[in-house]
C-alpha positions in Angstrom: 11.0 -18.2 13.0 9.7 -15.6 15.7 6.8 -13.5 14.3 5.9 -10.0 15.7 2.3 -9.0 15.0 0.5 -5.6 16.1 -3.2 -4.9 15.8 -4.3 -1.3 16.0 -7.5 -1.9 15.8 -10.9 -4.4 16.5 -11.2 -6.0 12.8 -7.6 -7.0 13.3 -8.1 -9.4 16.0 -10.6 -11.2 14.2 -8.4 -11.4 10.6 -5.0 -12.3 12.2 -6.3 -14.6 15.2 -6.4 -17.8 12.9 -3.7 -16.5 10.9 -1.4 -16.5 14.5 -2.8 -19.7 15.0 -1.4 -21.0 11.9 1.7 -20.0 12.3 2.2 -21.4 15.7 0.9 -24.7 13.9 4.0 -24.1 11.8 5.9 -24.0 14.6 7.1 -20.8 14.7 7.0 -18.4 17.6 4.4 -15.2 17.5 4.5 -11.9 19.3 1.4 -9.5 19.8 1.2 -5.9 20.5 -1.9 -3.6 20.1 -2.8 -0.6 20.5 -5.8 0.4 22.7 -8.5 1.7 20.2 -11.9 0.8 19.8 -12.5 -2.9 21.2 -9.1 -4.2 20.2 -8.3 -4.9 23.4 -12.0 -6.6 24.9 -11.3 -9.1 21.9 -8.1 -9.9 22.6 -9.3 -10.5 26.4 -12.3 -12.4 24.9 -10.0 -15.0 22.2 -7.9 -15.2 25.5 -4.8 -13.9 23.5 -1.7 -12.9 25.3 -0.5 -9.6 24.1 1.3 -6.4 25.1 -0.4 -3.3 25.1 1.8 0.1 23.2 0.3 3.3 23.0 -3.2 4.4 22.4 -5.0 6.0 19.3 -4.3 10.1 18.7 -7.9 10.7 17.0 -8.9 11.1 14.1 -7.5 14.5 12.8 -4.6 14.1 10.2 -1.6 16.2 12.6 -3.3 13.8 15.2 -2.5 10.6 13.3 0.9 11.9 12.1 2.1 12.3 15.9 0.5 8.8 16.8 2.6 7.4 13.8 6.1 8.7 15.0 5.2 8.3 19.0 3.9 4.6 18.4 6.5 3.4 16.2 9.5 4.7 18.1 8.0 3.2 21.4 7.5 -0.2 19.3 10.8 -0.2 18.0 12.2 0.4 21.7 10.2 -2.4 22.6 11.4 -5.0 19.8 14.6 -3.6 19.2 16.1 -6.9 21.0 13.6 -9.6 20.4 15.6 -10.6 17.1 12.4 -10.7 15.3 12.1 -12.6 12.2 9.7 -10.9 10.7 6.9 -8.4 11.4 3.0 -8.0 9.8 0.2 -6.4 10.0 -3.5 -5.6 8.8 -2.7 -1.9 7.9 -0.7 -1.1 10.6 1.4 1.5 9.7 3.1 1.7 13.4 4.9 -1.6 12.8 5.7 -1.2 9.2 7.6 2.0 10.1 9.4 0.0 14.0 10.2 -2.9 10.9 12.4 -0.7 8.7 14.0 0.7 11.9 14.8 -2.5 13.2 15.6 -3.7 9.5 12.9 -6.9 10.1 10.8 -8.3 7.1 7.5 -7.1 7.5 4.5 -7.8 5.5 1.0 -5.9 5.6 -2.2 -6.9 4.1 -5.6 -4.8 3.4 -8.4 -5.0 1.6 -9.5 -1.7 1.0 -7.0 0.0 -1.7 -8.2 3.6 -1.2 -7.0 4.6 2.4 -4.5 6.9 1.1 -2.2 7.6 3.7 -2.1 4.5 5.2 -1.0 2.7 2.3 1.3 5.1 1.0 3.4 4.6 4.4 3.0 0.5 4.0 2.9 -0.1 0.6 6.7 1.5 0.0 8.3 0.1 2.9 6.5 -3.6 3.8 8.5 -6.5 1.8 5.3 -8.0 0.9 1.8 -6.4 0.9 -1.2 -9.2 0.5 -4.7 -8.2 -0.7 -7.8 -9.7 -2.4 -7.1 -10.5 -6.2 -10.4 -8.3 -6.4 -7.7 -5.4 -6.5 -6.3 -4.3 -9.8 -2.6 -4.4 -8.7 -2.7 -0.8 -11.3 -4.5 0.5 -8.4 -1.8 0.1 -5.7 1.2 1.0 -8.0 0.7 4.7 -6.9 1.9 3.8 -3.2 4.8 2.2 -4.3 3.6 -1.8 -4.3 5.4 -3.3 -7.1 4.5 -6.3 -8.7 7.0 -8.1 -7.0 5.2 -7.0 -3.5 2.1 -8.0 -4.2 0.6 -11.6 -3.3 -3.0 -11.9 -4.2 -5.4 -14.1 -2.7 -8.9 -15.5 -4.1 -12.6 -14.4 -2.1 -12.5 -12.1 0.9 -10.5 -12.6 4.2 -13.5 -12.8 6.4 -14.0 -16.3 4.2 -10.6 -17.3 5.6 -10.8 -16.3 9.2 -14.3 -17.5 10.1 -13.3 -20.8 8.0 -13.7 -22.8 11.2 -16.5 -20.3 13.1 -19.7 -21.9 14.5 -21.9 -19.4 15.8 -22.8 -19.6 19.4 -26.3 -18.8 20.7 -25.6 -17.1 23.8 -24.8 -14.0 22.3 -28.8 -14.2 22.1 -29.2 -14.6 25.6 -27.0 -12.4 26.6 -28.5 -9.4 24.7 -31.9 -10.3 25.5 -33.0 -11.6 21.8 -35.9 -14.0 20.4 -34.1 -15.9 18.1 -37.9 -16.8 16.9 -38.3 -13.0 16.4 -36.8 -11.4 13.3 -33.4 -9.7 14.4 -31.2 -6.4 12.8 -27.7 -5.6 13.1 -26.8 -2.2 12.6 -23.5 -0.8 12.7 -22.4 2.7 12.9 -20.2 4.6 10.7 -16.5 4.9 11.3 -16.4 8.7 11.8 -12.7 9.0 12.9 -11.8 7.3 10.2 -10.3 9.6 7.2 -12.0 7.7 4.0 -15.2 8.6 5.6 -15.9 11.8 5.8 -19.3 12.3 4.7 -23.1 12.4 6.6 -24.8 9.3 6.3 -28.5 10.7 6.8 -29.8 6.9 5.0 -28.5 4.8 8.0 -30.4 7.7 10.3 -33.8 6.8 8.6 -33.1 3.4 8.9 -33.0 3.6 12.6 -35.8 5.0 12.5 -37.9 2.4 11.0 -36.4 0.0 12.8 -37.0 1.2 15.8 -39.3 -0.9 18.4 -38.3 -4.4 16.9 -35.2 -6.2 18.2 -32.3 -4.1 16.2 -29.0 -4.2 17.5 -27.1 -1.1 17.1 -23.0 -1.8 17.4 -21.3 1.7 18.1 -17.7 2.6 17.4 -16.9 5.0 20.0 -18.1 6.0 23.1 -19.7 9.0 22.2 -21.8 6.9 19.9 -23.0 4.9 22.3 -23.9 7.7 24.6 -25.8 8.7 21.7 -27.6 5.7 21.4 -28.9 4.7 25.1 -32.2 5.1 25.3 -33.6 5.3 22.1 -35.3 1.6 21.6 -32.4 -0.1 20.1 -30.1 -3.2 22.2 -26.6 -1.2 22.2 -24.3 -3.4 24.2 -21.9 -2.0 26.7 -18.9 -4.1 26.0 -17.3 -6.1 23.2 -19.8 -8.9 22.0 -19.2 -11.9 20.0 -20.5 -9.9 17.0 -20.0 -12.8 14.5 -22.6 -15.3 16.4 -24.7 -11.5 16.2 -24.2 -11.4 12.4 -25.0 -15.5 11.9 -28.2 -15.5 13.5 -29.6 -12.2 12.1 -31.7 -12.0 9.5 -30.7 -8.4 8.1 -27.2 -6.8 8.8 -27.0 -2.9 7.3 -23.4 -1.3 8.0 -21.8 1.8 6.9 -18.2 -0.1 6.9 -16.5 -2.7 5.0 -15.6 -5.7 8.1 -19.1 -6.1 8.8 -20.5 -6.2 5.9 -18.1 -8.7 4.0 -18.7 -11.2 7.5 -22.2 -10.9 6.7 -21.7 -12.1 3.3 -19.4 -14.9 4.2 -21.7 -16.3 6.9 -24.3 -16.2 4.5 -26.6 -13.3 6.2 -28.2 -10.7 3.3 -26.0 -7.4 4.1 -26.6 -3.7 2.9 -24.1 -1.1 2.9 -24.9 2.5 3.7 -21.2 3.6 2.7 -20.3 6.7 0.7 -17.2 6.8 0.1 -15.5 5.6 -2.6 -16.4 2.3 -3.0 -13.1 -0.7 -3.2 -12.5 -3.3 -5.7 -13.9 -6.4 -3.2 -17.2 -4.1 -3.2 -17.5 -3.7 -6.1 -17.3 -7.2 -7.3 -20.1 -8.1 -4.6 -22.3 -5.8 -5.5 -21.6 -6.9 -9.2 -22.4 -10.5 -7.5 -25.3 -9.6 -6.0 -23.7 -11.0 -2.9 -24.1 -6.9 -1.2 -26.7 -4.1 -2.0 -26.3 -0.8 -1.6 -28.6 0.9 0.4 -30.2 4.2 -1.3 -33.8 4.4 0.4 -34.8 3.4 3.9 -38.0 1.5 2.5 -36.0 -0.7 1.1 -35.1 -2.6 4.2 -37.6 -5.1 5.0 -37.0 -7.0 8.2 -38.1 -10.9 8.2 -36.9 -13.9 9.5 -35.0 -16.1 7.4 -34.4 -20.3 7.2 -31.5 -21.2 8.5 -30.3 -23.7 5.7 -30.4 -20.4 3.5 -27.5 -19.3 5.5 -25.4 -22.3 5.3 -25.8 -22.3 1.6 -24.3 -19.3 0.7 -21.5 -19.7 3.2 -17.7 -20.1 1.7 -14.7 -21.3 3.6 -11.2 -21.1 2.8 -7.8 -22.1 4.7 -6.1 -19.3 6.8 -2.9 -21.4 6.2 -2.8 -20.0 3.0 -2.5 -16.4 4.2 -0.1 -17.2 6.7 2.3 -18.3 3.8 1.6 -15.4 1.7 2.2 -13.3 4.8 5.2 -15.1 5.5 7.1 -14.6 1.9 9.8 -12.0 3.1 11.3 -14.0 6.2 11.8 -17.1 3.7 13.1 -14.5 1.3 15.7 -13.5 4.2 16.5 -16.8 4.4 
């Protein structure tokens, strides 16, 4: 079977990298294109991951995003139009869902936050097969058009699949300059071009500040934010880290997203989440688990170090095989 895969942006690497891997164990032949956005492409350099690059991100206004959709997927479709794929997928990509039905390939797409509107309304009514956490009521992805017979659930959270196999490494320590005898922070910033997120965070702000002076990593999505950042007290790094090893050894992790946050909670590392938006199902079952707190008050973040065996307790590992099958469903479908 030859696979097509495209990652638009950095938390796809990291999800679909053992997923690939899978596959190829399978047997079957996998294609990668990305888009250049974010650090998609310095973690695709870093995993050593062959891939073609097509097209770039359009920012984060809606008209913006409408013109990237039609420019990218015509220029993917060009691209793959005689490959003879197999079948196509994605982690909310809507760019190859939309080259896919061009090209009349399967393609399947998987998510794990059911409130990005747009995004699934696009891949929800023409992906084959649409994959999330059976945290999501499937009543809550019938608006976009994902039928029951689309759906294919799977159990705990898909950072527990794709850092199944992940031992940390300790030179992300050295390289940034850290005492791993010294209690250590990992803040990331909010996703402002993102659409779901359009509200001022003024918590994480407060939380910076009291953090500042001890050895609190800030992790920036754009450039401007990093601009931002320099000089202020915090370790901002200046290229794509291994932010995973970051997460493993730190003993506090507060991030307005969703990737970060569910890593911490698979690699065992107590997480808080500044987000205001409107919260997903996965979310909300952690929080109801105790296993993620929401951040209200900047007090509440109290910085110590933490034994390591507390991390390896709470860690849970599951098979990225089984996502590669669920992914798989419409090429053996095809047939």
């Amino acid at each position: 079977m030859r696979v097509w895969v495209d990652l638009t942006n950095s938390p796809h690497v990291l999800v679909l990298r053992p997923i690939v891997g899978a596959l190829r164990a399978q047997g079957h032949e996998v294609t990668i294109t990305a888009r250049d956005f974010a650090q998609t492409l310095g973690l695709l350099e870093r995993f050593a991951i062959d891939h073609t690059v097509v097209g770039r991100h359009r920012g984060g206004r809606v008209a913006a995003k409408g013109m990237g959709l039609v420019s990218r997927s015509s220029a993917l479709a060009r691209w793959a139009r005689r490959r003879h794929f197999d079948l196509a997928l994605g982690h909310g990509s809507n760019d190859v869902t939309v080259a896919a039905r061009l090209l009349r390939v399967p393609c399947s797409t998987m998510f794990d936050y059911e409130w990005a509107i747009i995004q699934h309304t696009v891949n929800c009514r023409l992906a084959q097969a649409v994959v999330v956490p059976d945290a999501i009521p499937p009543q809550r992805l019938a608006r976009y058009g994902a039928t029951p017979q689309k759906i294919a659930s799977y159990a705990g959270l898909k950072e527990e699949y794709y850092l199944s196999d992940f031992a940390p490494d300790p030179a992300v320590l050295d390289d940034l300059g850290l005492d791993p005898a010294e209690p250590i922070a990992v803040i990331r910033t909010p996703p402002a071009v993102s659409l779901y997120h359009r509200f001022e965070n003024t918590v994480l702000g407060s939380v910076l500040e009291r953090l500042r002076g001890s050895q609190t990593v800030v992790l920036p999505r754009t450039p401007q934010q990093r601009a931002e950042l320099r000089g202020r007290g915090f370790v901002v790094p200046e290229r794509a880290i291994d932010a995973q090893s970051l997460i493993a050894y730190a003993d506090l992790v507060v991030s307005a997203g969703g990737t970060m946050n569910r890593e911490a909670v698979a690699l065992g590392t107590p997480v808080w989440t500044t987000f205001q938006g409107r919260l997903g199902a996965v979310d909300e079952r952690l929080i109801g688990d105790g296993r993620l707190k929401v951040l209200r008050r900047a007090a509440d973040v109290q910085l110590a170090k933490r034994p390591p065996q507390e991390r390896d307790a709470l860690r849970v590992r599951r098979d990225p095989a089984v996502l590669a099958g669920l992914l798989a469903r419409p090429a053996v479908a095809a047939g």
